[in-house]
C-alpha positions in Angstrom: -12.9 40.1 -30.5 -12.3 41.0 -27.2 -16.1 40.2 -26.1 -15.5 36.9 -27.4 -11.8 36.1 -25.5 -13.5 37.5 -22.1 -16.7 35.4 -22.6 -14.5 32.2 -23.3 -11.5 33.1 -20.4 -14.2 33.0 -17.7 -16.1 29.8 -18.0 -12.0 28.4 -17.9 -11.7 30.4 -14.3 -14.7 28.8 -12.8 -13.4 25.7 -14.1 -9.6 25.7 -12.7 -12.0 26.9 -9.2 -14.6 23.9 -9.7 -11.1 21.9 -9.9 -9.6 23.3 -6.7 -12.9 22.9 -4.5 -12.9 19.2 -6.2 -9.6 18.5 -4.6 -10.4 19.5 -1.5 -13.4 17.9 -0.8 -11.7 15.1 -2.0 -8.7 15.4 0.4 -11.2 16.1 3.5 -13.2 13.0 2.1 -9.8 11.0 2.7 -8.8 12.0 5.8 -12.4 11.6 7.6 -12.1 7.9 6.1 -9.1 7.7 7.5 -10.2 8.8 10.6 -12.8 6.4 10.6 -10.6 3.1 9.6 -7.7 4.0 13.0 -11.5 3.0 14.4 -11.6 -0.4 12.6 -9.2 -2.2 15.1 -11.6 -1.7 18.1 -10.9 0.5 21.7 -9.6 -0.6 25.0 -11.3 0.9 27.9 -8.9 1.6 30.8 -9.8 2.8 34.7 -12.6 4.2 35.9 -13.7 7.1 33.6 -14.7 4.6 30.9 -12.7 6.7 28.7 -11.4 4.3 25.5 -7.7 3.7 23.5 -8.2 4.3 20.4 -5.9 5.3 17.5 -8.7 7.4 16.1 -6.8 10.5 17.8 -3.7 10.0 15.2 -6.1 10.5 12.4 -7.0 13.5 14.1 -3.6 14.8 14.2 -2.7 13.6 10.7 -5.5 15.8 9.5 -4.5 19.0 10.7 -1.0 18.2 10.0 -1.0 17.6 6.9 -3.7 19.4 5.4 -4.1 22.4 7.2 -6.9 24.2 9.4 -9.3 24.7 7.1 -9.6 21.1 5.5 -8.2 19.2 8.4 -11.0 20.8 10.9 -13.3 20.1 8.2 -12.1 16.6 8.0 -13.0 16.2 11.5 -16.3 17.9 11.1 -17.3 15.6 8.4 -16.2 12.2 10.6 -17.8 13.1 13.7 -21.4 14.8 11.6 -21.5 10.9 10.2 -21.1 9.3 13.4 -24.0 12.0 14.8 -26.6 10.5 12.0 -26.4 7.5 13.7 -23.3 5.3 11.7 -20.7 3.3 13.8 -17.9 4.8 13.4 -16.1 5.5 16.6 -13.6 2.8 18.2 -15.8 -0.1 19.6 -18.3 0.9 17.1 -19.9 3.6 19.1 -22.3 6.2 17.5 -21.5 9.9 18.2 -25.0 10.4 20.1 -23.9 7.3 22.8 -20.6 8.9 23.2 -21.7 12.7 23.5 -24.0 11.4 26.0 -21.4 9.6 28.1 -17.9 10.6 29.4 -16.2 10.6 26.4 -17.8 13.5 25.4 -15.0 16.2 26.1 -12.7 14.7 24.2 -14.6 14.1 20.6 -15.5 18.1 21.0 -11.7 18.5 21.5 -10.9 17.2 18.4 -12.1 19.6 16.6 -10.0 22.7 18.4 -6.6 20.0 18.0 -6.9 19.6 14.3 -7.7 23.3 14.1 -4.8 24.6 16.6 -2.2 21.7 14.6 -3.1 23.0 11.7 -2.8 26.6 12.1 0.5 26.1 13.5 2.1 24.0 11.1 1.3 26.3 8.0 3.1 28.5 10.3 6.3 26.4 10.3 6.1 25.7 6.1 7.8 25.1 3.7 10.3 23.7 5.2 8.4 21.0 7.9 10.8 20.8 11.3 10.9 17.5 13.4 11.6 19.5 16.5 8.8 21.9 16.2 6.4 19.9 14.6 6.6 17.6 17.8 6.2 20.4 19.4 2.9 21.5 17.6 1.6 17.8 17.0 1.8 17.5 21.3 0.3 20.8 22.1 -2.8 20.2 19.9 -3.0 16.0 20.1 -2.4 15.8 23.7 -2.9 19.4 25.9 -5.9 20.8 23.7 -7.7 16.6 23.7 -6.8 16.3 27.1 -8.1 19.9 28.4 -11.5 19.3 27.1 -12.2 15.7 28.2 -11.4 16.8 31.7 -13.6 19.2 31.4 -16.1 16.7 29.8 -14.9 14.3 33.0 -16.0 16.6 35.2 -19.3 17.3 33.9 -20.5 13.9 33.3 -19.1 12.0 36.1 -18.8 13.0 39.9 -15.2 13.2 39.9 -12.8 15.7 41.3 -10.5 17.9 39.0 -7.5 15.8 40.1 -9.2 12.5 39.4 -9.9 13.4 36.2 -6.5 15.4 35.6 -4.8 11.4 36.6 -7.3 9.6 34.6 -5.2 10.4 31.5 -1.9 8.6 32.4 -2.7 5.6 30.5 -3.2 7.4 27.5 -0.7 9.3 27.8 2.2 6.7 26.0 -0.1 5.8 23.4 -0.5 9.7 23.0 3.1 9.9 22.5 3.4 7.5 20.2 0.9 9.1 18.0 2.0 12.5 18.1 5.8 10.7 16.9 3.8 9.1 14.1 2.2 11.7 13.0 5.2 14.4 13.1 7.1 11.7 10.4 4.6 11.4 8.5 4.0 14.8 8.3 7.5 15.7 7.5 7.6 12.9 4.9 4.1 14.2 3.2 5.5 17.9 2.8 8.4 16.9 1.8 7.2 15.4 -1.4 4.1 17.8 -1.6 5.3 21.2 -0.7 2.6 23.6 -1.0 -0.4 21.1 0.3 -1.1 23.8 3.2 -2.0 27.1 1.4 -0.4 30.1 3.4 
């Protein structure tokens, strides 16, 4: 009897797993889309970088924010390994080959490190979600980390100095602010009425 209830208990385990990986994929599914929709309302290029507004960087936030480091870096993974086979998806409907060959290259790599850094930090802060620090964490990661690699990227690609490129990033930098307020209320009102959607 006991051979019987162990053969029938596992094929239930790998089920409630199946179900667990399902969710996920589906949640990282969801926020790459979203990702890719911020993208839908087109970019505004500003000074002499060439470097575009777009509010694709909020989607990167909201996906380390609210869904963590693994699946929110994975999230970002997946949007930017679609843009790389060749599909529009980027603001102005940029592919991610045109854009890692220009300029702008810094910043899509930083991306990934933001929604990594936010979302290591903020299971940090859980279960109970702070405006104050996730502000705090949502700037560090959405701002600092982007901003630190596409001046790096700046400087690389373009014959700029490190204080040119350091100044290129005041027009983005309300817009940036903006984002990283969006995204801390949302995040607050997300894990508010789904505690436990970060795994510790």
């Amino acid at each position: 009897m006991s051979d019987v209830d162990s053969s029938t208990r596992q094929p239930s385990r790998k089920v409630s797993r199946m179900n667990v990986s399902a969710r996920d994929m589906a949640q990282i599914a969801v926020f790459a889309a979203l990702i890719a929709a911020l993208g839908l309302p087109g970019s505004i290029t500003v000074g002499f970088s060439g470097v575009p507004i777009t509010l694709q960087t909020l989607g990167i936030i909201l996906s380390g924010a609210i869904l963590g480091p693994r699946k929110g870096t994975a999230a970002v993974l997946v949007f930017l390994a679609l843009t790389m086979i060749g599909l529009p998806l980027l603001a102005g409907g940029r592919t991610g080959l045109a854009a890692m060959a220009g300029p702008t290259v810094g910043y899509l790599i930083g991306w990934i490190p933001a929604a990594l850094l936010i979302g290591w930090l903020t299971a940090r802060i859980l279960p109970k979600y702070s405006i104050a620090l996730g502000l705090a964490i949502n700037a560090v990661g959405g701002i600092l980390v982007v901003y630190v690699f596409g001046i790096a990227g700046l400087i690389l690609r373009t014959d700029v100095g490190v204080w040119a490129a350091i100044t290129s990033n005041g027009p983005f930098l309300p817009g940036d602010i903006a984002k990283v307020v969006v995204a801390t209320v949302v995040a607050k009102s997300v894990h508010r009425a789904y505690p436990g959607l970060i795994k510790a």
